[in-house]
C-alpha positions in Angstrom: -32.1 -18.4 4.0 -34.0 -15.3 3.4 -32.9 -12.5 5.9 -33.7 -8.1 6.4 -31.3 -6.8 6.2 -31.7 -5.8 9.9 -31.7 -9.4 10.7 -28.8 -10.1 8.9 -26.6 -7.7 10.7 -27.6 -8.7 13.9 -26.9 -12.3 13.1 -23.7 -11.4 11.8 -22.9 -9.8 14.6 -24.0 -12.0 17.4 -21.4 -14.7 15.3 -18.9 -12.4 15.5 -19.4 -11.9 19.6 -19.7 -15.3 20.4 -15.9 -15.9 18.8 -14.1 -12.7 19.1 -12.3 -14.0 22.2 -11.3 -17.0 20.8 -10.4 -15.0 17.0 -8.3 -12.4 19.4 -6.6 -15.3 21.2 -5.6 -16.7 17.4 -4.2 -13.6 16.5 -2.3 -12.7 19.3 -0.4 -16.2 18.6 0.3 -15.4 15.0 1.8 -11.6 16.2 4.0 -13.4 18.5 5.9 -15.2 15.5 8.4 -12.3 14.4 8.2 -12.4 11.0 10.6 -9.9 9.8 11.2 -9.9 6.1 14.1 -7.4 6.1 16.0 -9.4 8.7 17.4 -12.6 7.1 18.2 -13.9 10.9 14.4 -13.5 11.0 13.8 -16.1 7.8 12.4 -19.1 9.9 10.2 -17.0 11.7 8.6 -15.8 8.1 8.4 -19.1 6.9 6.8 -20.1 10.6 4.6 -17.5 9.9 3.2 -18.6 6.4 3.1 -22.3 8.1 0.5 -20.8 10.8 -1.7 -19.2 8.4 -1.4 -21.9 6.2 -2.8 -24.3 9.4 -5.3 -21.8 10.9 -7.1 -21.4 7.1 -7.4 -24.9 6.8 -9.1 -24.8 10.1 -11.2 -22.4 9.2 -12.4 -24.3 6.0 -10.7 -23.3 2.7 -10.9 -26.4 0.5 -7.2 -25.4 -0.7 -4.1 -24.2 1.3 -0.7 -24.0 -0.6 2.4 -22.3 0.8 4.1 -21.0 -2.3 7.7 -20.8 -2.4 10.1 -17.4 -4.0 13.0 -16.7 -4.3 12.6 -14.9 -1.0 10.2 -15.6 1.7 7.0 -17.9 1.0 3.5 -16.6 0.4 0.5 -18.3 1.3 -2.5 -19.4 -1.2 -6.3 -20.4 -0.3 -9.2 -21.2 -1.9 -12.9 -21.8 -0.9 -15.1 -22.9 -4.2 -18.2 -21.0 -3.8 -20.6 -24.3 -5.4 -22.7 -21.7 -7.2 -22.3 -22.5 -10.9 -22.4 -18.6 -11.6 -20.6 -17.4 -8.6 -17.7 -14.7 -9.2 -14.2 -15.2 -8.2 -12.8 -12.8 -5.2 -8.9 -12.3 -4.6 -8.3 -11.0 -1.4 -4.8 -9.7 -1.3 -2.7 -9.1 2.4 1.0 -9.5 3.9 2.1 -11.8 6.8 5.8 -10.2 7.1 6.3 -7.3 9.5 8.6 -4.5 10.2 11.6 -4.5 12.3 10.6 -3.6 16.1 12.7 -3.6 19.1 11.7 -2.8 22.7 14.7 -0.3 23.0 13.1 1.9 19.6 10.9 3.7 22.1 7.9 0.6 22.4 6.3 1.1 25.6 5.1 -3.0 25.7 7.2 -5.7 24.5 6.9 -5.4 20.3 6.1 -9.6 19.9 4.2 -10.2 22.7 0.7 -8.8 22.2 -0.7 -6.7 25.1 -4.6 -5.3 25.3 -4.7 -2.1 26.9 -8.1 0.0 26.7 -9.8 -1.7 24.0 -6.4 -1.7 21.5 -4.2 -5.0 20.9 -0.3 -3.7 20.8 2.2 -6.1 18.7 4.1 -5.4 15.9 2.0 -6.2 12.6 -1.4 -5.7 14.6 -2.7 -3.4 11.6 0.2 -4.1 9.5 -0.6 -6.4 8.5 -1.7 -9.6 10.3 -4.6 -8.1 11.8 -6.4 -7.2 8.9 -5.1 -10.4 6.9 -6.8 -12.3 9.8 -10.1 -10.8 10.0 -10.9 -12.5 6.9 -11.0 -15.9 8.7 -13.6 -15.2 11.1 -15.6 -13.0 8.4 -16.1 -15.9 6.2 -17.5 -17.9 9.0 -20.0 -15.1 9.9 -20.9 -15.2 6.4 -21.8 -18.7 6.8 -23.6 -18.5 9.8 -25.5 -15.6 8.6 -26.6 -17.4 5.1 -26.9 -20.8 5.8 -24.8 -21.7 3.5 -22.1 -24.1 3.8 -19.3 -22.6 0.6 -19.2 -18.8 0.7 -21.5 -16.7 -2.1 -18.3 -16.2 -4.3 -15.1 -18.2 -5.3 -12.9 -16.6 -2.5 -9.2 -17.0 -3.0 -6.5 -15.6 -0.7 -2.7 -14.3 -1.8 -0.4 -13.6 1.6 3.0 -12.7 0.7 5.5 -12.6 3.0 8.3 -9.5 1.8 5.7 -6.7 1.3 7.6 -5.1 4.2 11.4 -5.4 2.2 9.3 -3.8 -1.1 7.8 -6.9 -2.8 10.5 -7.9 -4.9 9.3 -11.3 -6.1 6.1 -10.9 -5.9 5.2 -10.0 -9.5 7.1 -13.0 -10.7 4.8 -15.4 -8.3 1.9 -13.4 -9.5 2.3 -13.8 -13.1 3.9 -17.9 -12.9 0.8 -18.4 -10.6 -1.8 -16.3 -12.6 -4.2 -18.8 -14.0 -4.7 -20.0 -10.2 -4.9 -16.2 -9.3 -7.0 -15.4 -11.8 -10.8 -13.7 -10.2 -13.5 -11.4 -11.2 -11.6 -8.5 -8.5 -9.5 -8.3 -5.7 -9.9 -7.0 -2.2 -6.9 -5.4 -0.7 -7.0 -5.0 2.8 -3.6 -3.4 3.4 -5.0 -0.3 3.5 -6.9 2.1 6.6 -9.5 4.7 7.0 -9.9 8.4 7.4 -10.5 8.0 11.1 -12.4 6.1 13.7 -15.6 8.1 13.2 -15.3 8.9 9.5 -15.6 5.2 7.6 -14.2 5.4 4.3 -13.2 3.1 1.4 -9.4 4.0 0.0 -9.9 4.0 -4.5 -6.8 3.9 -5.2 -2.7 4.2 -4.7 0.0 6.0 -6.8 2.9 4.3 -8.4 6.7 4.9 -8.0 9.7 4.6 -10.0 13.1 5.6 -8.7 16.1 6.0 -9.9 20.0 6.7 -8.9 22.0 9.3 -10.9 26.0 9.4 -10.8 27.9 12.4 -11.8 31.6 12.0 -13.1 33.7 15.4 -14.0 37.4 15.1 -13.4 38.9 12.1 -12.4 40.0 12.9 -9.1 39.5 16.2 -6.7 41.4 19.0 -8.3 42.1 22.8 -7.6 39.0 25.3 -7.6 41.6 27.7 -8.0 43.9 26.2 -10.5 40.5 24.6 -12.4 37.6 25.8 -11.4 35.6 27.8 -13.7 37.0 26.4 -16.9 36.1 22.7 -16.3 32.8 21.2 -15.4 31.6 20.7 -12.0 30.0 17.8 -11.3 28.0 19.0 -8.1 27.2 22.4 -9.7 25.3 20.3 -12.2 23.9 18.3 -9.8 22.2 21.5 -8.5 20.9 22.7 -11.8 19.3 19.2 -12.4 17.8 19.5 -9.3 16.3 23.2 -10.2 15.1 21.8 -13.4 12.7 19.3 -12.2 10.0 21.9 -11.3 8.9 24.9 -12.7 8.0 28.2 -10.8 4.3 26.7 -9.9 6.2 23.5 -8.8 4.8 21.2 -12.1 6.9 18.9 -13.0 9.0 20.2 -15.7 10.1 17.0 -17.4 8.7 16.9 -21.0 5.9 14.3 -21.5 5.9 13.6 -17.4 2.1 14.6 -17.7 0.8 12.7 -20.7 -2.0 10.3 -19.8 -2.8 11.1 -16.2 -6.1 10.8 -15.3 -7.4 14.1 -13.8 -9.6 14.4 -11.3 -13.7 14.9 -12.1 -15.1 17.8 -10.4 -17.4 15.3 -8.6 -14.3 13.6 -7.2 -13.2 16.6 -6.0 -15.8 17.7 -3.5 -15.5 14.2 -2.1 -12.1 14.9 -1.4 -13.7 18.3 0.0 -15.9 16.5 2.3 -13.5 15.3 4.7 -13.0 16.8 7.8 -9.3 17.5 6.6 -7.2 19.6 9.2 -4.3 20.7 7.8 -2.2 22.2 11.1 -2.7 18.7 12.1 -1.1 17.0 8.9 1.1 19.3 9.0 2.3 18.6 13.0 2.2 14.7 12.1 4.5 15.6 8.8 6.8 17.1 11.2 6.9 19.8 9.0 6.2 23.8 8.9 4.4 24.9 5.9 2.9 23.2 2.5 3.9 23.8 -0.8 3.4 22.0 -4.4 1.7 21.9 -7.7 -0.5 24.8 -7.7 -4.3 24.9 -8.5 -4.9 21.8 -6.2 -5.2 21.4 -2.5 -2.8 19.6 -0.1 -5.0 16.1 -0.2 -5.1 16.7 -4.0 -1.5 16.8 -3.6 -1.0 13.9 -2.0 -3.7 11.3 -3.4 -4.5 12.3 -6.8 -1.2 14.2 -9.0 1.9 12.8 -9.8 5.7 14.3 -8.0 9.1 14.4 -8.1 11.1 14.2 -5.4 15.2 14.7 -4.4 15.6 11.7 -2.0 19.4 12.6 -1.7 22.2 15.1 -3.3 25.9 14.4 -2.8 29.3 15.1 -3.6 32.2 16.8 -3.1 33.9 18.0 0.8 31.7 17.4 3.1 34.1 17.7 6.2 35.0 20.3 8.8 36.0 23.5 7.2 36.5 24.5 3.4 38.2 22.4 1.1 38.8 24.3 -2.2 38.2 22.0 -4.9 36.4 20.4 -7.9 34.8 17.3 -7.0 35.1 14.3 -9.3 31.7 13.3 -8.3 28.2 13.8 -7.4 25.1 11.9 -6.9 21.4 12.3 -6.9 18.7 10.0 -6.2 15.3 11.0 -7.3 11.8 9.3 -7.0 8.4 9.3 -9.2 5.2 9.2 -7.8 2.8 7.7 -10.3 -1.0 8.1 -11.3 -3.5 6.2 -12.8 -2.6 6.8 -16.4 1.1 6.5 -16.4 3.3 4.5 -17.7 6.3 4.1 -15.6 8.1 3.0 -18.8 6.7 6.2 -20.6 8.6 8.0 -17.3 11.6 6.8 -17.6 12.2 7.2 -21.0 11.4 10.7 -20.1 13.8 11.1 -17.5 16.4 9.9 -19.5 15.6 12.3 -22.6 15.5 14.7 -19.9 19.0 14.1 -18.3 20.3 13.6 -21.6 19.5 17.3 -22.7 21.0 19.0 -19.5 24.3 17.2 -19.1 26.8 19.2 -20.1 29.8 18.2 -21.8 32.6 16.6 -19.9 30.6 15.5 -17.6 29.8 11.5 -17.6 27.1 10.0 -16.1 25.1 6.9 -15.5 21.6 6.8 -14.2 19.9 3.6 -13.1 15.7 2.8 -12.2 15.0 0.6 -9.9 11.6 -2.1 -10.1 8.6 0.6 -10.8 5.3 -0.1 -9.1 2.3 0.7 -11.1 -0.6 3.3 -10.0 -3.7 1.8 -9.5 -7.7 3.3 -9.2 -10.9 2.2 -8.7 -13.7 4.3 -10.8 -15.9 5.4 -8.4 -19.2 4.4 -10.4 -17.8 0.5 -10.3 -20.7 -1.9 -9.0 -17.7 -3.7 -6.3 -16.9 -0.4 -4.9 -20.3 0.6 -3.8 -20.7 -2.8 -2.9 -17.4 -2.2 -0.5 -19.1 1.1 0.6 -22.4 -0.4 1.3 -21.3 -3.6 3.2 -18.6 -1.4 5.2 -22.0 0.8 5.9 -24.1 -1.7 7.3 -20.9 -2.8 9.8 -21.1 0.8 10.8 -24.5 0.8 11.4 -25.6 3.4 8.2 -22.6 5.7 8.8 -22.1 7.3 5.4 -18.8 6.2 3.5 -16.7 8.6 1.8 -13.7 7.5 -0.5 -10.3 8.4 -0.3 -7.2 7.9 -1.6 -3.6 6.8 -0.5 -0.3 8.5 -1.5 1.7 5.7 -1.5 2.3 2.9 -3.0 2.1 -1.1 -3.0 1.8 -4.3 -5.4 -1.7 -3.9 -5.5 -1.2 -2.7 -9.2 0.7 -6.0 -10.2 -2.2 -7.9 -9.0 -4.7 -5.2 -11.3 -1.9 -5.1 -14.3 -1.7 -9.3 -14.5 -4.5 -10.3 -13.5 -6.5 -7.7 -15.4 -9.3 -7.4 -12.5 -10.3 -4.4 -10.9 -8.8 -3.7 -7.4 -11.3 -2.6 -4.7 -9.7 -1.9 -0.9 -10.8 -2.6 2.2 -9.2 -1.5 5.8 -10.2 -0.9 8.7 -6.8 0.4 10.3 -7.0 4.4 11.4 -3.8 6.7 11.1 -2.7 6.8 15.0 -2.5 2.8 14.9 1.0 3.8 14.1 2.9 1.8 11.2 5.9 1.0 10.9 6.3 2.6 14.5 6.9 2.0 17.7 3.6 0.8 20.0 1.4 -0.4 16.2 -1.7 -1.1 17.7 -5.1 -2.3 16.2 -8.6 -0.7 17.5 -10.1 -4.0 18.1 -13.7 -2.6 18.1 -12.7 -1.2 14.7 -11.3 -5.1 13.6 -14.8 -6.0 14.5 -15.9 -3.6 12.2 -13.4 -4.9 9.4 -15.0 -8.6 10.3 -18.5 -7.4 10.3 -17.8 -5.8 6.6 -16.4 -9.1 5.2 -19.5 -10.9 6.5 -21.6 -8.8 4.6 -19.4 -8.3 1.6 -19.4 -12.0 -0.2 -23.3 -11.9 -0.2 -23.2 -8.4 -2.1 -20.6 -9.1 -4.0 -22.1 -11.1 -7.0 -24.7 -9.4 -8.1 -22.3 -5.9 -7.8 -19.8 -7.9 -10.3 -22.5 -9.4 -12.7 -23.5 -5.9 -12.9 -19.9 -5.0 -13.6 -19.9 -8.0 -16.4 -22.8 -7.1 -18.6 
C-alpha cells in the first residue's frame, strides 16, 4: 500500500482512536496485578504479571510468546517474523515489575487500582513501566492497519523482565544463555521519558555504575583517645581523608586513570544540550537542594548526562550516641559509587579504585573493599541512521515538532543488551518528569501514550531502510 506521508498519519491515527478505549481498559487490568519485585510476598503477583502479558501478546499476534524463567522473577519473550526476506531484526526492551506503593506513603488514589483523572491514568507502574511496555501492542496493530501488511516491516522481538525494579540481577545471565534468540539488528528501549510535554525528545544514552563498600579496621576494639590517640591509627580519621581524596579542588575525579577512555562531548553535542529550555532554580527545587556544584568547565546538564562522578553514599564509624565518647574507633565504613560513561570500563575502574585505596591506607590499618555487579554506560552516536529514524517517527506523532536529544544520568541494563548482543541501543519514551517514579500518585499522560503509540506505528516502516543504511 502506497501512502503520504500525510495519509499515513492520519490512518495511523484514526486506528489508534478507534481502540484506545479498549487498549486503556487492557492496561488498567495489567496495573491492577501488583507486581512488586522487591517484595518476595509479592512473587505470584510477578509471575501473574508475565502470564498476562504473555496472554495479551499472543492476542495481539506475535507468532512466538515464551515466559522465560531466572533465578528470580520470570521475563517474557515475543516474536513477530517480519516475512520480508531482507527485513532487520528489532529488540524492544521494557520491565513488567513495579515499585513498592502503598496508599498510606502519601498516594492520593488507591496505588493498584487505576483511576483517570483529567486526561492522566494513576496506578503504580503507569509510566514505569507497564505503560510504555504496553503501548507496543497496540502500535504494531496500527502499523498493520496503516501498511496493509499482515507481519510487521521488521523482525520485532520483545524482552520484559520482571526485577528491573530490585536492580536486574539475573538479567545479564538470561541475556547472554538466551542471546542467539535475542540476537537483532538494534534495540528499542522504552524505559526511558522526555524533556517535557511540549519539548519531544529522544534520550542517546545512560551512564554506568559500579559501587563498592569499603571497611576500615584500626584497633581491635574501642580504645582511649587519651591513653592512644595520636600515636595509633584512626580508622575514621582515614576514612575522612579518603573521602577528601576523591576530588580535586575543581571537583575532577582525582583517582589515577578514572578518566582514560571517556568519550567527550563534540561541540555540536553541546549546543544541543544548550538548546533545551533548561531551568536550573527548578532542578534545583525538584533536587531538593540549594546550590550546584561539580566538575568545572561544564554546565549542570553536562554534569549530569554526559561526565563521569564519584559519590560518598555513606561514612561511618565510631560514637555516634548522645554526648562525647573519647575514643578510637576500631572501625569505619564508607560506601562509594561510580557513575560511568561511554568509554569506560567498569573493570578498568575498579582496578583503579583499588590501586587508589591501596596507596592511601596507612599502616595499621586493615581493610577490605568489595564492588558490587557494574552496569555498563551506553550511547547512541547521534549521526546513527536508527536514531534519526526514532527522531523522525517520534516527529511525525507530534505532528513536525522538532526533536532534540538528551541524555539520562542514570543507569539501567540497557548496556547488557548493547555489550552481548553487540547492537546499537536507540530509546524511546514517552513518560515526562512530573509522571512521578518511583513516587507516590505515578501517573501516565495518556494523550502523551497516544503519542508513544502513534511513534511505534510509524517507526517499523522507517526502520529498515535507517538500519540497511547503518549496514553498508
Amino acid at each position: 500500500m502506497s501512502e503520504t506521508p500525510d495519509s499515513a498519519v492520519h490512518a495511523v491515527r484514526t486506528y489508534i482512536e478507534q481502540h484506545r478505549a479498549t487498549f486503556l481498559g487492557d492496561l488498567a487490568e495489567w496495573l491492577r496485578i501488583p507486581s512488586v519485585s522487591a517484595q518476595p510476598d509479592r512473587a505470584g503477583d510477578v509471575r501473574r504479571s508475565a502470564q498476562w502479558l504473555a496472554a495479551k501478546l499472543t492476542e495481539t499476534g506475535f507468532a512466538t510468546v515464551e515466559v522465560w524463567e531466572t533465578d528470580g522473577a520470570p521475563a517474557v519473550f515475543a516474536e513477530w517474523p517480519s516475512g520480508d526476506p531482507d527485513a532487520p531484526t528489532v529488540l524492544v526492551y521494557g520491565h513488567h515489575d513495579v515499585q513498592p506503593a502503598a496508599r498510606e506513603d502519601g498516594w492520593h488514589t488507591e496505588p493498584f487500582e487505576p483511576t483517570v483523572i483529567d486526561g492522566r491514568m494513576y496506578a503504580r507502574g503507569a509510566a514505569d513501566d507497564k505503560g510504555q511496555v504496553f503501548f507496543h501492542t497496540l502500535g504494531v496493530r496500527a502499523h498493520l492497519a496503516a501498511t496493509g501488511r499482515t507481519a510487521p516491516a521488521v523482525n520485532l522481538k520483545l524482552i520484559v523482565e520482571g526485577e528491573e525494579e530490585s536492580g536486574s540481577p539475573h538479567f545479564r545471565e538470561l541475556v547472554e544463555t538466551h542471546a542467539e534468540r535475542l540476537a537483532a539488528d538494534a534495540v528499542i528501549v522504552s524505559d526511558t521519558g522526555m524533556w517535557s510535554e511540549t519539548t519531544p525528545t529522544v534520550c542517546t544514552g545512560m551512564r554506568g555504575v559500579a559501587d563498592c563498600e569499603i571497611e576500615l579496621y584500626g584497633p581491635d576494639q574501642d580504645i582511649h583517645s587519651g591513653s592512644f590517640g595520636g600515636a595509633v591509627p584512626n580508622p575514621a580519621t582515614v576514612a575522612g581523608r579518603i573521602v577528601a581524596a576523591l576530588h580535586d579542588e575543581t571537583e575532577r575525579v582525582a583517582i589515577p586513570g578514572f578518566y582514560e577512555g571517556v568519550t567527550e562531548l563534540s561541540d555540536a553535542e553541546r549546543a544541543l544540550v544548550a538548546e533545551l529550555p533548561f531551568d536550573e532554580d527548578a532542578w534545583l527545587r525538584t533536587a531538593k537542594s540549594h546550590g550546584t556544584l561539580g566538575e568545572a568547565g561544564f554546565t549542570t546538564l553536562e554534569r549530569v548526562w554526559a561526565r563521569p562522578t564519584a559519590e560518598v553514599n555513606g561514612i561511618g564509624g565510631g560514637y555516634q550516641g548522645p554526648g562525647g565518647k573519647t575514643i578510637v574507633p576500631a572501625s569505619a565504613q564508607l560506601k562509594l559509587s561510580f557513575r560511568l560513561v561511554a568509554g569506560q570500563d567498569p573493570g578498568k575502574i575498579e582496578l583503579a579504585v583499588r590501586d587508589w585505596l591501596a596507596g592511601l591506607v596507612p599502616a595499621g590499618i586493615r581493610y577490605e573493599i568489595v564492588f558490587g555487579a557494574p552496569t555498563r554506560p551506553c550511547l547512541t552516536p547521534l549521526d546513527h541512521p536508527a536514531l534519526k529514524a526514532v527522531a523522525g517517527a517520534m516527529s511525525r506523532a507530534f505532528d513536525g515538532a522538532k526533536v532534540r536529544y538528551t541524555r539520562e544520568g542514570g543507569s539501567g541494563p540497557a548496556a547488557d543488551l548493547q555489550d552481548v548482543l553487540e547492537a546499537p541501543v536507540l530509546f524511546l519514551g514517552i513518560s515526562v518528569p512530573s509522571d512521578g517514579w518511583h513516587a507516590p500518585n505515578e501517573k501516565i499522560e495518556l494523550d502523551l501514550l497516544m503519542k508513544g503509540v502513534e511513534t511505534t506505528a510509524h517507526l517499523w516502516g522507517d526502520l529498515p531502510a535507517a538500519l540497511h543504511t547503518a549496514a553498508r
